[in-house]
C-alpha positions as a printed NumPy array, in Angstrom:
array([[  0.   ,   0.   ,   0.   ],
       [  1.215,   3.85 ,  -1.155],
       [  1.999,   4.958,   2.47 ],
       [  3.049,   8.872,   3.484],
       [  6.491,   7.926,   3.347],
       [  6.652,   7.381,  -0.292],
       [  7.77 ,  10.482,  -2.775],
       [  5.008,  10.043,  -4.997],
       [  2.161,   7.503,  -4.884],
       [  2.491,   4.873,  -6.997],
       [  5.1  ,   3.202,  -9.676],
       [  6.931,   2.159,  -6.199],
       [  9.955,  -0.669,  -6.247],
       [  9.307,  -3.864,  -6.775],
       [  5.536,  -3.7  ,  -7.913],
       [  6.455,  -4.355, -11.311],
       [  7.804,  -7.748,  -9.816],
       [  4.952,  -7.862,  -7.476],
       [  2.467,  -7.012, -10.404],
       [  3.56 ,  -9.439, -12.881],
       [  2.928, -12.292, -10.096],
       [ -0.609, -11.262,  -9.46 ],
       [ -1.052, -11.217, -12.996],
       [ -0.082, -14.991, -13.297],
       [ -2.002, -16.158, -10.604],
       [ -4.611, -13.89 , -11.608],
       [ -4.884, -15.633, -15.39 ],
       [ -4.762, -18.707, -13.741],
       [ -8.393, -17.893, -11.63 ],
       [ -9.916, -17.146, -15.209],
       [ -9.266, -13.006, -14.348],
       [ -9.378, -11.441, -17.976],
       [ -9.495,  -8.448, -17.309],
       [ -8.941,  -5.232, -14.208],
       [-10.98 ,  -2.288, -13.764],
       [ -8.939,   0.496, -12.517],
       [-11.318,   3.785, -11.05 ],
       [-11.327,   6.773,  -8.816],
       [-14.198,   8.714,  -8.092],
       [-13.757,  12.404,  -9.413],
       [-14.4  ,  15.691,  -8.009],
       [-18.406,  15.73 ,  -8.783],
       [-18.422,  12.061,  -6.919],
       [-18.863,  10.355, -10.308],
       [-16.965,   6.709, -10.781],
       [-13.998,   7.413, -13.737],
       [-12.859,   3.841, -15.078],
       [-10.384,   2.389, -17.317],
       [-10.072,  -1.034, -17.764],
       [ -6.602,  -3.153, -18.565],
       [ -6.12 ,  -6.753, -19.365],
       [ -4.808,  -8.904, -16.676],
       [ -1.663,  -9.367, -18.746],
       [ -0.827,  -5.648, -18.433],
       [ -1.186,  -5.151, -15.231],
       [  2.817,  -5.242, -14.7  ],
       [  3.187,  -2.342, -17.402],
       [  0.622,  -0.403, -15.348],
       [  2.284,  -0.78 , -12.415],
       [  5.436,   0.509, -14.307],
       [  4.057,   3.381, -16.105],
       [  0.745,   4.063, -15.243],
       [ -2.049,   3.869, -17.718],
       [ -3.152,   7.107, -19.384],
       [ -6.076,   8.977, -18.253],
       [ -6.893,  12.836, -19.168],
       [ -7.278,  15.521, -16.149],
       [-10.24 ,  17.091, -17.969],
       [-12.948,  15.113, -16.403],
       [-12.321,  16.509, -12.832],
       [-13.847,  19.704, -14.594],
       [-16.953,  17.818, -15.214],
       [-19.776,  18.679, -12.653],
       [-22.243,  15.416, -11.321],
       [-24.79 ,  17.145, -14.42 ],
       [-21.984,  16.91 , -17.307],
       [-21.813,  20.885, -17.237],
       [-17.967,  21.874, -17.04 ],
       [-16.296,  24.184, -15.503],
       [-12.803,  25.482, -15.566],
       [ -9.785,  26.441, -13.035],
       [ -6.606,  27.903, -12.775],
       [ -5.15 ,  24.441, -11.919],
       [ -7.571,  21.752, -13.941],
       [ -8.957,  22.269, -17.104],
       [ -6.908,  21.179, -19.796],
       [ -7.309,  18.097, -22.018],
       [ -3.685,  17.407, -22.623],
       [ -0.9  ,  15.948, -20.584],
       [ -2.66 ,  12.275, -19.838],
       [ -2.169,  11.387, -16.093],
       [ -1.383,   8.183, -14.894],
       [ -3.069,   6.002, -13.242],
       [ -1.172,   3.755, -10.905],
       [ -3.045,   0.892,  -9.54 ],
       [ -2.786,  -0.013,  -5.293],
       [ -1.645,  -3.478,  -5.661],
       [ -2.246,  -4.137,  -2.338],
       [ -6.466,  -3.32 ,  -2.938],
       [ -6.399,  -5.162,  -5.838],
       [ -9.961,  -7.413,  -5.282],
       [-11.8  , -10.218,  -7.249],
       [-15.26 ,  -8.945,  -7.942],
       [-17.41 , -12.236,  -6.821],
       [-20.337, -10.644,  -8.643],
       [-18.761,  -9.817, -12.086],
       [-16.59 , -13.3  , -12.763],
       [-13.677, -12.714, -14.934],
       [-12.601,  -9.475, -13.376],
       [-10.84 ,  -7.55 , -10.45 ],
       [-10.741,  -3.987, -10.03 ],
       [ -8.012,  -2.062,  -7.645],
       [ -8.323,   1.728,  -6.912],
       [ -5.609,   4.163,  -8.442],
       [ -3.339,   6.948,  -7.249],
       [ -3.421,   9.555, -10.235],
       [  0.028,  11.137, -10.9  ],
       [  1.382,  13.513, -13.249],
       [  3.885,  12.944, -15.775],
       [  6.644,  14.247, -14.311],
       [  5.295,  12.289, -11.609],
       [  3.955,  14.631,  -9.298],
       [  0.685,  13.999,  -6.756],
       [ -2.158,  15.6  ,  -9.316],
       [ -3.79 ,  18.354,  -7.161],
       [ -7.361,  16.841,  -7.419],
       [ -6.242,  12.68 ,  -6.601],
       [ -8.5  ,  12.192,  -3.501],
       [ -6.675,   9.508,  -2.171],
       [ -3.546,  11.852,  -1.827],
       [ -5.289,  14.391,  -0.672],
       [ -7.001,  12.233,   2.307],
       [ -3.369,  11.016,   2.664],
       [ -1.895,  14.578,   3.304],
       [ -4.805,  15.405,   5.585],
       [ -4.202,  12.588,   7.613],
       [ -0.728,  13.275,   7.887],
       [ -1.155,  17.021,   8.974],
       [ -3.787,  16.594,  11.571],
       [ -1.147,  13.894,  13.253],
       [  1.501,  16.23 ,  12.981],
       [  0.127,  19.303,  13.865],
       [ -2.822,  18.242,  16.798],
       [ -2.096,  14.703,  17.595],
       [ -5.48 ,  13.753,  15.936],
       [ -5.745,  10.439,  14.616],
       [ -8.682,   9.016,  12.452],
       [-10.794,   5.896,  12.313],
       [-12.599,   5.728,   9.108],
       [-15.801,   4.467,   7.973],
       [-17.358,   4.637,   4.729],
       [-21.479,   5.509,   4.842],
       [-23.232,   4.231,   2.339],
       [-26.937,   3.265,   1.354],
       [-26.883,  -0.38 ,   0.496],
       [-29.779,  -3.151,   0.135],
       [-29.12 ,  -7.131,   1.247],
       [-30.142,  -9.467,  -1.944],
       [-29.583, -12.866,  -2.467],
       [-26.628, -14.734,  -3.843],
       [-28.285, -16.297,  -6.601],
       [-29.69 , -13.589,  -7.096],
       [-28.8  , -11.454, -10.531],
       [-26.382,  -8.508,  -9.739],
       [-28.56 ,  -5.561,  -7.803],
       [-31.774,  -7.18 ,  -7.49 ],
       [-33.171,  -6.36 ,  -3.902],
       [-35.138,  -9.464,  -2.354],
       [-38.811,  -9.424,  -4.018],
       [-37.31 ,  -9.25 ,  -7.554],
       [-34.372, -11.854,  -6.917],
       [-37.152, -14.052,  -6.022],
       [-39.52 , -13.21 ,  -9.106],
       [-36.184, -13.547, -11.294],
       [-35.227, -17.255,  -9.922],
       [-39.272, -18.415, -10.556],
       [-42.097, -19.078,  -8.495],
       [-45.562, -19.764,  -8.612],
       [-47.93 , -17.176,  -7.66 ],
       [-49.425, -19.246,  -4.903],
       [-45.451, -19.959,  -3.442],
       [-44.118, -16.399,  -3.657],
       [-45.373, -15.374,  -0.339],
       [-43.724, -18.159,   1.094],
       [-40.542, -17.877,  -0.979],
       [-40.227, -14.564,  -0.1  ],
       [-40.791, -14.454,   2.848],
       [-37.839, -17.521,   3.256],
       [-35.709, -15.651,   1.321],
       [-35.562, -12.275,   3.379],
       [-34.942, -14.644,   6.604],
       [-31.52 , -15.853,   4.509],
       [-30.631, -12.523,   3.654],
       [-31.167, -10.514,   6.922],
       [-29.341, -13.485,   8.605],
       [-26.255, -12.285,   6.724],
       [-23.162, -11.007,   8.99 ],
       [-23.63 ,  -7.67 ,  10.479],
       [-27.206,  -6.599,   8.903],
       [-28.409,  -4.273,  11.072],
       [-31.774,  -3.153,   9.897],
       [-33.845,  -3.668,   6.42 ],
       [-35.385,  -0.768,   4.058],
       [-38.284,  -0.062,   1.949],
       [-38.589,   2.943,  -0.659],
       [-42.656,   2.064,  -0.679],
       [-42.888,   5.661,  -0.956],
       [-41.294,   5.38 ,  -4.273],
       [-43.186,   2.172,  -5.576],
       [-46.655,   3.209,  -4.359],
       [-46.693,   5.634,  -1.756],
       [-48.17 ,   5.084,   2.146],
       [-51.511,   5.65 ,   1.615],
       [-52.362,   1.743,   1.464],
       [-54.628,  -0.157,   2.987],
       [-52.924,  -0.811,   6.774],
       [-53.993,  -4.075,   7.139],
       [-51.995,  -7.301,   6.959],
       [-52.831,  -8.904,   3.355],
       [-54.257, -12.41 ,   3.413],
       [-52.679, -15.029,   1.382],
       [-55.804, -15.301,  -0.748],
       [-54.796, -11.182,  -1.96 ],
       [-50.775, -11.684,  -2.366],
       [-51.338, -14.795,  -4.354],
       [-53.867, -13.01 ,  -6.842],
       [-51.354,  -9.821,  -6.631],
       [-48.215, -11.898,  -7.381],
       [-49.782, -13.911, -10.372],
       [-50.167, -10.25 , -11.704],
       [-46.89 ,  -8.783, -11.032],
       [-45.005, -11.795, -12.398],
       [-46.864, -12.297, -15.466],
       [-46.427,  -8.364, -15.734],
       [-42.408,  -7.813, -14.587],
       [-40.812,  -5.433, -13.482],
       [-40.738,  -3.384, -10.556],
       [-42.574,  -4.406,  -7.641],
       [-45.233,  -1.293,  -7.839],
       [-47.979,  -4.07 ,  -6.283],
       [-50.057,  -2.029,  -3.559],
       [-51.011,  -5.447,  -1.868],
       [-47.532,  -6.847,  -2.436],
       [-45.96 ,  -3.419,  -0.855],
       [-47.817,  -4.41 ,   1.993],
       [-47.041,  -7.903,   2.742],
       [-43.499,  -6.614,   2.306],
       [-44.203,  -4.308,   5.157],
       [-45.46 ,  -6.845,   7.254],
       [-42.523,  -9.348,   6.311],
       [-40.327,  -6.585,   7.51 ],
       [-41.812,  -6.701,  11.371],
       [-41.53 ,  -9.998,  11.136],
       [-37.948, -10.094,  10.932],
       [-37.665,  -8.048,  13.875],
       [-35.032,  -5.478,  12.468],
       [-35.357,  -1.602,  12.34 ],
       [-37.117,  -1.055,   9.241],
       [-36.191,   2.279,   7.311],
       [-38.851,   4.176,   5.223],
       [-37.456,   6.409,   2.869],
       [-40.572,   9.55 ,   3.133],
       [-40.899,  12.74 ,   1.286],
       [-38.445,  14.156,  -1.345],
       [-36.426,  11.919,  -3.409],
       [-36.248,  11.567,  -7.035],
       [-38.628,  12.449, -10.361],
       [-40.26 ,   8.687,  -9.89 ],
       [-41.688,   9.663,  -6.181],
       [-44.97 ,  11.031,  -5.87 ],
       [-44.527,  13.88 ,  -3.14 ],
       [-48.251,  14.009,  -1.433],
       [-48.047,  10.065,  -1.065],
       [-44.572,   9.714,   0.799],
       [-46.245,  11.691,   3.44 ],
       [-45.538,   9.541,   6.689],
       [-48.667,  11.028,   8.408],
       [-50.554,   8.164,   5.777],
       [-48.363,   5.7  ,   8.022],
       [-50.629,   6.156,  11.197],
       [-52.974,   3.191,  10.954],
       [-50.197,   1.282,  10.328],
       [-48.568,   2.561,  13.386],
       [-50.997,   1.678,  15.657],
       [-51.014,  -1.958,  14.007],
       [-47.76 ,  -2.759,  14.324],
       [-47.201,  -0.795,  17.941],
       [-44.679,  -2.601,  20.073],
       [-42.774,  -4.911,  17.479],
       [-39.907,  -3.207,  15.523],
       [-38.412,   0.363,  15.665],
       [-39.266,   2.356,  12.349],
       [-36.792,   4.853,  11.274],
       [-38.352,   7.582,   8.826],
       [-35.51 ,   8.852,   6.81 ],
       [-35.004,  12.407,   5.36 ],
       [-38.777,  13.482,   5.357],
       [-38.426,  16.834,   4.113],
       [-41.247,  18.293,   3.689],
       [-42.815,  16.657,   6.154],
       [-40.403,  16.633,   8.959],
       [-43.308,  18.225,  11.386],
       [-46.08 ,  15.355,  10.645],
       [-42.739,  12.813,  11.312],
       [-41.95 ,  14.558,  14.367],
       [-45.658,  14.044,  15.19 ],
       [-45.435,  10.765,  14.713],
       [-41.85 ,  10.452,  16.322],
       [-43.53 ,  11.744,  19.588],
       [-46.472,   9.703,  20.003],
       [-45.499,   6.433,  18.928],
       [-42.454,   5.136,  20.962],
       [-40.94 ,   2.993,  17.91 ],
       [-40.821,   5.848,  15.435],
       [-37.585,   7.661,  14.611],
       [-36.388,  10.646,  12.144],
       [-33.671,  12.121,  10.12 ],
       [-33.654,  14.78 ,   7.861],
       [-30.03 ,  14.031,   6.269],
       [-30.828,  14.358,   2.493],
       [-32.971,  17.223,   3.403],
       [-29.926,  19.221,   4.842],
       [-27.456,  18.197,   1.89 ],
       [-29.968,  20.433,   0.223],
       [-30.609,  23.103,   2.162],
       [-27.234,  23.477,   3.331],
       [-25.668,  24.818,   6.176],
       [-27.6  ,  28.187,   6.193],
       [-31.074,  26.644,   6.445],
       [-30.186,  23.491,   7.805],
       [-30.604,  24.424,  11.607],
       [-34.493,  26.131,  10.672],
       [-35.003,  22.465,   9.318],
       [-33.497,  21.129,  12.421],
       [-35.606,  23.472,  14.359],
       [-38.9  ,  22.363,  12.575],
       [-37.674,  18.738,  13.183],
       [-37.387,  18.953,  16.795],
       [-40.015,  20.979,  17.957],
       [-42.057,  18.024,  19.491],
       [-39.506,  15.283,  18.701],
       [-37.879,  14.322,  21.704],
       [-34.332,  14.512,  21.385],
       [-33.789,  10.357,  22.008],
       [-35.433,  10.078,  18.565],
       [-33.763,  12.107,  16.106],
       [-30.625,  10.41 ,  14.126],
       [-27.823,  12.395,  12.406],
       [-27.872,  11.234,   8.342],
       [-25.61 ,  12.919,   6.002],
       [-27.196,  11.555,   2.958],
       [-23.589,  11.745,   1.257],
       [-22.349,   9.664,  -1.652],
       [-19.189,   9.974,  -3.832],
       [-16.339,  12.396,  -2.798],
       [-15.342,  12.785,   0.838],
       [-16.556,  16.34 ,   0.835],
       [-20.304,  15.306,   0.771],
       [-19.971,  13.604,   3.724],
       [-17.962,  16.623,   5.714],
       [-20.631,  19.244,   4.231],
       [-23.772,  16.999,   5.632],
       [-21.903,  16.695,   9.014],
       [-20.707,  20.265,   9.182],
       [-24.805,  21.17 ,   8.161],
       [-25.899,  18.769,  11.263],
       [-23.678,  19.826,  13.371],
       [-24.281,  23.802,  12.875],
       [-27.577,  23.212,  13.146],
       [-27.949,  21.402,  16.298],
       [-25.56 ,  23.715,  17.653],
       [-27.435,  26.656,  16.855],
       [-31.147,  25.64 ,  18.378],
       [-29.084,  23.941,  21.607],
       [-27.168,  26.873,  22.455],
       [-30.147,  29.07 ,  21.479],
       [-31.861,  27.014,  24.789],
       [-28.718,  27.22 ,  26.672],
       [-28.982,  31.035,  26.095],
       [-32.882,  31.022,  27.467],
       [-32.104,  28.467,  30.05 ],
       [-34.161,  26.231,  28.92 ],
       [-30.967,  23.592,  28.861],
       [-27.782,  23.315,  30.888],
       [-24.906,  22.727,  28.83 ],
       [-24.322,  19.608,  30.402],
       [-27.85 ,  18.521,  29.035],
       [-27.019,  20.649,  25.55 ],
       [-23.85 ,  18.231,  25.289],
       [-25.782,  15.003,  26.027],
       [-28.498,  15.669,  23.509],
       [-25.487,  16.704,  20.938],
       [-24.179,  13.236,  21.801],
       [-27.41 ,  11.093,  21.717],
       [-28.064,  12.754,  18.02 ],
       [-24.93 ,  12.609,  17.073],
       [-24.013,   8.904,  17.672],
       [-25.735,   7.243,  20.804],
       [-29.278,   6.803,  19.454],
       [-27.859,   5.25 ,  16.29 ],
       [-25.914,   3.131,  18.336],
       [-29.042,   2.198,  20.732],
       [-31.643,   1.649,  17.542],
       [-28.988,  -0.62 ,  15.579],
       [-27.606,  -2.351,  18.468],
       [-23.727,  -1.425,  17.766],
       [-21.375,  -2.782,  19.844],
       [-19.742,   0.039,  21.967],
       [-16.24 ,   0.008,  19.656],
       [-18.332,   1.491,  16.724]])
């Protein structure tokens, strides 16, 4: 691994020997071919792709790669600096040997992450891996801070047989089943998937597919039968209101925190019908079993506070909502949020994806805001500090931690 010692990431002694080794054993495991990527400055995935032969003449010299798509914002607009900008002078791309990975679900490749370096084989200002390298090494330096890393992602449990990103219902539809078994077979099937090492919780995007306002009740097997003879003759995504809702109930049955993704999202969501508040009947149904976490909710972040504070299950977030907003609005969000929630409820989200800065700009908007409205009752005396503190730390990490059962080294 490129470590801060190093001159210049990459193209390091010996992983030309190293490289031409992994290469050989890497034929030998029917590995054709190795996806080399970085993730650019608008948090889109840049790739280029070697065969398995080469990889030895990549970790010599690189393989080419031009600087002008860190100019390239997430919408394909472009934009120009003083320091990026130009289409000539390839960089190079020097894979981490020591990442290098099979990919289980695409047989016949690998993929490794790169260091990009310039040609006369400087760091290139905009390589995020050097520049999380360098601000690693400062903060040691200069405060004594050290760093334990996560990555936070949105991810969804399938099945191994299942065909690459199918979530459970359609990995089930796609293997083949008989209307009058899919209930069963589903229901099976999220069992072997939530009992997967460290799952933590399961998630719908209903509000997507059909909205909330459904019928509350459990569906009989007599209604998913006739519903999944339709949806499998049809295809496609599961959009089924009666199917929705036996997914629903399969979720308390597992016993697992179930998220519900409410409110904004993307063009396919229907705004008025990812209103939680059409979640009440359901509430009161399924009172007592599993905690239900109602994520980003903007906006209806009042009607999920309402909900957060009279049913003792519910939980909110507003993450996605402040990635938006920013930090400038993102504490009279906050503020709306918590007005009736009580503070043991509410979760910090960041929403982020991609680059590192997503994730640092969703914190730094959390963070402001809670600040702001906490110290605003620390002002009015309405809070200690002491208590300000502890309700910064339950938001902040400890009701995450309670909710999702983490052990205490998380």
């Amino acid at each position: 691994m490129t470590t801060l010692a190093d001159s210049v990431p990459g193209g390091r002694p010996g992983d030309v020997e190293r490289a031409s080794a992994l290469s050989g054993d890497l034929s030998a495991r029917g590995v054709h071919g190795i996806v080399l990527s970085y993730v650019d400055t608008a948090g889109i995935g840049r790739v280029k792709t070697i065969p398995t032969a080469r990889l030895s003449a990549a970790a010599a010299w690189g393989v080419g790669m031009s600087p002008v798509f860190d100019t390239f914002l997430a919408n394909d607009s472009i934009v120009s600096t003083d320091v990026l900008g130009s289409p000539d002078g390839d960089l190079r791309l020097y894979p981490d040997l020591d990442q290098l990975t099979l990919l289980s679900a695409q047989p016949g490749w690998a993929w490794a992450p790169v260091d990009r370096i310039t040609q006369d084989g400087e760091p290139h200002p905009a390589c995020a891996r050097t520049f999380l390298r360098r601000v690693v090494e400062q903060a040691a330096r200069q405060h004594g801070v050290t760093f334990r890393a996560a990555v936070e992602i949105e991810w969804a449990v399938g099945l191994a047989s299942a065909p690459g990103g199918e979530f459970v219902p359609e990995a089930v539809a796609a293997a083949g089943v008989e209307p009058g078994e899919y209930a069963r077979t589903f229901e099976a099937a999220a069992w072997e998937a939530v009992r997967q090492p460290g799952v933590v919780a399961v998630k719908s995007v209903a509000a997507y597919r059909t909205g909330f306002d459904l019928d509350p009740a459990r569906p009989t097997e007599g209604q998913v039968t006739e519903a999944a003879g339709r949806w499998l003759a049809r295809g496609g995504r599961l959009a089924d209101p009666v199917l929705v809702r036996h997914l629903l109930w399969t979720a308390v049955g597992l016993g697992l925190p179930l998220q519900l993704h409410t409110g904004f999202g993307d063009n396919d969501i229907r705004l008025h019908r990812s209103d939680p508040a059409h979640l009440t009947d359901w509430l009161h149904l399924t009172s007592g079993t599993i905690p239900v976490m109602l994520l980003h909710c903007w906006p209806y972040q009042r009607q999920a506070a309402c909900l957060a504070a009279v049913f003792e299950p519910v939980y909110l977030d507003v993450g996605l909502t402040l990635h938006h907003v920013g930090p400038g609005r993102a504490r009279a969000v906050l503020a709306e949020a918590t007005e009736i929630t009580p503070f043991r409820k509410l979760l910090y989200s960041s929403d982020a994806y991609g680059v590192a800065e997503f994730h640092l700009l969703g914190a730094l908007a959390f963070r402001r805001g809670l600040a702001g409205l906490v110290q605003e009752r620390v002002d009015t005396d309405e809070l200690s500090l002491p208590d300000a503190l502890r309700i910064a730390r339950w938001a902040g990490r400890d009701n995450a931690r309670r909710v999702y059962r983490f052990s205490d080294d998380i």
